[in-house]
Structures are given as C-alpha cells and as structure tokens.
N, C-alpha and C positions, 0 to 999 in steps of 0.2 A: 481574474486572470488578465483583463484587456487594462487593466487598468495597469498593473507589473508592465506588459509589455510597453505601455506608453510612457512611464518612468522610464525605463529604459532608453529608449526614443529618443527621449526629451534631455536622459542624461546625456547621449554618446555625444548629442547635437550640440548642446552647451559644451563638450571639451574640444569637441572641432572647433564652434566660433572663439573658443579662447586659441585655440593653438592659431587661428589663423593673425588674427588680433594681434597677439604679442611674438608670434615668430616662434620658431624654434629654438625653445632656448637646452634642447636636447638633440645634436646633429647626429648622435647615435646610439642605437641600442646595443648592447655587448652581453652575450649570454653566458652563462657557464650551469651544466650541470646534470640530468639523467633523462632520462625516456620522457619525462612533460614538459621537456624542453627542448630534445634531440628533433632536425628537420633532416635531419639526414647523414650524419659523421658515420654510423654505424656501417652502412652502403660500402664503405669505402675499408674495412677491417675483415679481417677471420673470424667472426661472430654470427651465434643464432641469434644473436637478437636483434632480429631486423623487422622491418615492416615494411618494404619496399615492393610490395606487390598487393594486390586486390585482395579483398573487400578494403583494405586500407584505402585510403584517398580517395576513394569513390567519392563524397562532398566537395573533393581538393577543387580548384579551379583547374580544368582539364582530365577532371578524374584521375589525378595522377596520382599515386603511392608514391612522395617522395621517401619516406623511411619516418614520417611523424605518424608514432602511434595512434593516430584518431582515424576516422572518421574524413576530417577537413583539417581546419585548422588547429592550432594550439593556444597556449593563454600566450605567450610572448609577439605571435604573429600580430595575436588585435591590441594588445599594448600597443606596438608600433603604429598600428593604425591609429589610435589614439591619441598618442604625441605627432601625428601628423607627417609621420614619416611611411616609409611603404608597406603594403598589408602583410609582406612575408618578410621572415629574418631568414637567411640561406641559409645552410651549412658550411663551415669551413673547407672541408674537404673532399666539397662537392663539387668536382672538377667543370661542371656546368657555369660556374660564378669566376668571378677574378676581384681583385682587387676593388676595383670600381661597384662593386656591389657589395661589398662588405664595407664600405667606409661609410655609408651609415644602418648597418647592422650586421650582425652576425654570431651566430651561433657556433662553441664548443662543444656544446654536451651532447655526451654519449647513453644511450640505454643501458639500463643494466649496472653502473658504476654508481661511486656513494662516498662519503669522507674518507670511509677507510678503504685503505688500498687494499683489504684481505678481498672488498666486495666487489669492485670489479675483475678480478680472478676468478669469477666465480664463473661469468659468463664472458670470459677474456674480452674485457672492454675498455674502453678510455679511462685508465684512472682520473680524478681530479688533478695531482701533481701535472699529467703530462696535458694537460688541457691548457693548463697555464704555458705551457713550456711553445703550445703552438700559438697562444696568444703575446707572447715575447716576440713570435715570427711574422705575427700579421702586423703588430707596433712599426716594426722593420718595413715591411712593405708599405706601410700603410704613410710612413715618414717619406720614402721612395716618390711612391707615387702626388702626394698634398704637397711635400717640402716639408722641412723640419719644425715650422712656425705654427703653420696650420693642425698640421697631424698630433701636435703636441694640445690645440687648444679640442680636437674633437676627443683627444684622450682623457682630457681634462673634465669636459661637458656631455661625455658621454653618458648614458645610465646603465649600470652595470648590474645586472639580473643573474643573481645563486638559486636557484632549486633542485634539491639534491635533501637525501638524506632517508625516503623510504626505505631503499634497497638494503641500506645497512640493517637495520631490524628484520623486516622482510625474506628480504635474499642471500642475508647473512645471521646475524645473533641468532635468529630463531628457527633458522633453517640446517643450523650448522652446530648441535652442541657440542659437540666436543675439539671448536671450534673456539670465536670467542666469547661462548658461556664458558668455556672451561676455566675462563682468565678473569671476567668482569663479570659483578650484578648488570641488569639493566641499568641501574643508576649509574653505576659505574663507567659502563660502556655511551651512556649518553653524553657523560663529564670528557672522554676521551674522544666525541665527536665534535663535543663544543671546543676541545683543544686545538682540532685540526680546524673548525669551523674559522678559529678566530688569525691563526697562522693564515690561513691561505687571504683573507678579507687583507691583514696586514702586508701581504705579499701583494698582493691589487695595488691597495694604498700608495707603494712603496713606487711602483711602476706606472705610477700619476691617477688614478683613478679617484675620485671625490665624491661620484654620485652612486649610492648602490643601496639596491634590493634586498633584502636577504630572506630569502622566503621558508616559511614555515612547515610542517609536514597540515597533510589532511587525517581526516579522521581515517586513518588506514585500517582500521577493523572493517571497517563495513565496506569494503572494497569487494566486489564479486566474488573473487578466490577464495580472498579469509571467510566466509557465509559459507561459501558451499561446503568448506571442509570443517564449520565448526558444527558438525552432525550434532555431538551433545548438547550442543546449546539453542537448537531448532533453528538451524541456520539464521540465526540472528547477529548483531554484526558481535564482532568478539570485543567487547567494551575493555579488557586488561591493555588491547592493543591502543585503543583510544587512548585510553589512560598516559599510556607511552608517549605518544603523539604530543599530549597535551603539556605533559611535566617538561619536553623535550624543546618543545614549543616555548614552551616558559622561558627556558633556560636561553633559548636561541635571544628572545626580545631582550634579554637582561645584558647576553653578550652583545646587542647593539647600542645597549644606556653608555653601556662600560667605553666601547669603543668610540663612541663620538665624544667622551670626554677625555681620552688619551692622546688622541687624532686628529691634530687642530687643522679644520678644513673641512674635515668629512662630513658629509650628510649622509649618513646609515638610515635607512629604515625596515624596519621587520616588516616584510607581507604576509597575513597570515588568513592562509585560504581555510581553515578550520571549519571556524562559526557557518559562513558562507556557504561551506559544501556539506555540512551537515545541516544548514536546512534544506538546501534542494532533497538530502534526503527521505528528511521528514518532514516535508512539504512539499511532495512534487508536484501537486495539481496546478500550485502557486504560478509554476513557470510552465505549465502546461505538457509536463514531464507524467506518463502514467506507468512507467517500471524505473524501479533505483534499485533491487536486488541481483539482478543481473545484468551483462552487457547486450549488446546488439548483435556480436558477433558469434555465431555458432549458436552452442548451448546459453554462451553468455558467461557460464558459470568459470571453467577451470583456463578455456581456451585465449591464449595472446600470441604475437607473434607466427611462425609458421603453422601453427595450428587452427590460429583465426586463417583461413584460406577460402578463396573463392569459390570452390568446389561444395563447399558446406550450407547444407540444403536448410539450415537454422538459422538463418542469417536473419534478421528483419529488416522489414521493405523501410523503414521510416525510422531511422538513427533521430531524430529531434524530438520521440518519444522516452527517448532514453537517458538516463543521468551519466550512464556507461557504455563505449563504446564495445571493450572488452574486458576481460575478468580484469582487469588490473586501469584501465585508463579511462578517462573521460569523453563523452563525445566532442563534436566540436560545438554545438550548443552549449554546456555545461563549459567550457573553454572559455566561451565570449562571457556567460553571467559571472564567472568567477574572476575574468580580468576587466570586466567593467566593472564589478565592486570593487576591486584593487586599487583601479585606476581611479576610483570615487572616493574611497578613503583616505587611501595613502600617497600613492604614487603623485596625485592632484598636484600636488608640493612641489614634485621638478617641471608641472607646463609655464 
C-alpha cells in the first residue's frame, strides 16, 4: 500500500516538474457535462439536484458545499492542478467568479443532465445543447475581456473536458420504460447517444476548440444504488449494467478514431475511467480504501443529494475510507486516483 501511494507521489511530482519546465502549453481547462463534473451550475436553477449544503464539502477547502457532489474535490479540479493551472474549475454561473476566473478554467456541467435531452427533464436541469449555448456566451466575454487575438489563441489551446452520459441509462433508459425503451434496444439507444455524442464534439470543433477529452462511462453497476437495489442478485454490482458501460464505451473510443480522421487539427482522446475504477473496486486495500459497496454518506446505500444531509446520524467520520462518497458519486480521494491515471495515461499528451 506505501508503496501505491509513493507511485503516486512520485507521479503527480514528475507532471508538475514538466508543467513547470515547458510552460503551459494548456491556458485553459473548459468543462462540459453532469454531476462528476458540475462545481456548482445546479446552485443557480429550479432543481433538486443539488448538493450545496453539508455533509457535501466538508473535505472542500473552507468546508464549503459548493454544489460538487463529493466529499472535496472532483476529477477536473486536480486535472487543473495538474496541467499547472489552479486547483479549482468554478462554475459558470456562479455569480461569486467573473470573467477573470474563468479564462483559465471553467465549468458548464450540470447534475443530473446526459446526451439526450429526454434526461435532463427528468430532474429539470442543464440540458447539453444549452450548455453549449452559455459557452458561445463566455467565447463573447472572454474575447471582451483578452482582445480578440488572445481569447482566440486560449480557445484554441484550451483542453476541452465531456463527461456525461450515465444519466442517460441510469436516470433515463432504465428508469423510464415506457419512455425510451419503448423506442430503442439498448444498442439502439447507445447508437443514438453516440449521434448526439459526435454532433456536439463537432459543434466545439466548429467554435475553434482542438484539444478535447472525451470521457468514458465507469462501471455504473457497481455504483452504491444499482447494489442495494439489485436484492436478487445479493447485492452484488449489476454486471448487464457494466456490460452497457463497456460496449458503450467502445463505441465512444471508435467515435474518437473516426473523428480525428475527419477533423483536420483535432486531437480527440477517449478518457476512460472504467478499468481504473473498477480496480479501486476490486482492490481497495491497494489504495488503502476498506468499503467500495457503499458511500460515506448516510446509509451509503440509496441516499444522494438532499437526502445525503447533515442531520444524518450514518454519516462516516473518515470519507478516504471510502471508494463512494454517496449512493451515486465518488469521494474526493477516488477523484484524485482516477484523474492522476488520466492524467498518466492519456491526458500526458496536451502537457
């Protein structure tokens, strides 16, 4: 186990001394996409799905609950740290930030929302379309504020972060059949994800964007919630759901071969947290994790957002035990191991 964490160590240190060594050749990080990535958009909407109050943020610097579903941080935060830029990515429409703190970073993504726009209806949230539409608004300001020269070359050298895509099976396909199971197989409706998937990357594209992420699903069976309620199968994780995850997954990397040969300029890369978070699962001693079937929060089991609440006497004293913060999300521990492997395999590419 000391020996993992000193890999570690020894990794983060190597990508600071390179980030410092060759500069920033990344002036901003640019998010787009759902709750493991939202720092706060939700805060500012007609929606339950928030997280802006305690036990949330308790790890945060300040103990603060900005509206990131963890714990502390999130994977996009310590990317940023990463590439040597600042250890948080704000929220957009977090009226605390302005301009000058969004020009090298910032976050769109809302909780709850997913390719298709049936699934953020669900928990009335930030579709993907409209996410874009405030990121045509920040280009504006952001041109404003740099000059038209500069704002164009950080749009340009920016690195552009998609993760998105649980909700849709999750909080939609499988929650909703007569819904759109009623219209699509799984396969079906994946094909129909991968279509919006690839629309929206070329909409980036189109609005100068060259460097982008596109990140994967996790093994969404074995997520807290799908366990506790897969009674028949002894709360073990629901492996059809893997299954999805994976073929789904597939399909994402294939639509990034496709598009860096369509897309002359582009560097696309798949990030895919999969492999990674399914060993913390099935190895949590490794990283000195001793629960991955449930979260930190409450029971662990059912509880996320207003139900994870401060009031709740189940809570555990020590979140860095844990693979899961709440039925649904990660702590911030599992945040940093999953975005220093990122950052170690793939991402490595834009320092």
């Amino acid at each position: 186990m000391a020996y993992m964490y000193i890999k570690w160590f020894l990794l983060t240190l190597f990508l600071l001394i390179l980030v410092a060594r060759t500069g920033a050749k990344v002036p901003a990080i640019i998010v787009f996409g759902d709750s493991s990535v939202d720092a706060g958009n939700n805060n500012q909407i007609p929606t339950i799905a928030r997280s802006n109050f305690g036990p949330y943020g308790r790890d945060f610097s300040g103990r603060k609950a900005t509206g990131r579903f963890s714990n502390g941080r999130i994977a996009t935060d310590f990317v940023s740290e990463a590439f040597g830029l600042k250890p948080t990515i704000p929220a957009y429409l977090d009226p605390a930030y302005n301009i000058s703190d969004f020009a090298t970073g910032v976050t769109f993504a809302s909780a709850g929302t997913g390719y298709d726009n049936a699934t953020s209806s669900v928990l009335s949230v930030i579709p993907l379309w409209k996410e874009l539409v405030y990121y045509k608004d920040y280009q504006n300001r952001l041109r404003a504020y740099l000059g038209e020269t500069k704002a164009n070359q950080v749009i340009s050298d920016a690195l552009y972060m998609i993760s998105i895509g649980t909700n849709d099976f999750l909080e939609n396909y499988y929650t909703f059949p007569a819904g759109r199971q009623s219209r699509f197989t799984v396969t079906q409706y994946e094909d129909f994800l991968i279509g919006i998937a690839g629309n929206f990357i070329k909409e980036l594209y189109g609005l100068g964007a060259r460097k982008i992420s596109l990140g994967g699903l996790p093994p969404m069976g074995c997520l807290p919630l799908e366990r506790a309620t897969n009674i028949a199968g002894g709360n073990q994780c629901v492996e059809s759901y893997n299954n999805v995850a994976l073929e789904f997954n597939g399909k994402l990397k294939k639509l990034s071969i496709t598009l860096n040969k369509d897309l002359s300029g582009i560097k696309l890369v798949f990030s895919n947290p999969y492999y990674i978070f399914t060993y913390l699962i099935r190895k949590p001693s490794a990283f000195g994790f001793d629960v991955t079937s449930m979260g930190c929060c409450a029971t662990g089991m059912f509880e996320m957002g207003y139900a994870c609440n401060q009031n709740n006497l189940f809570t555990c004293t020590d979140a860095d035990k844990y693979v899961f913060w709440d039925a649904f999300h990660p702590t911030q521990k599992t945040n940093s191991i999953i975005s220093n492997y990122l950052v170690k395999t793939v991402l490595a590419g834009f320092l």
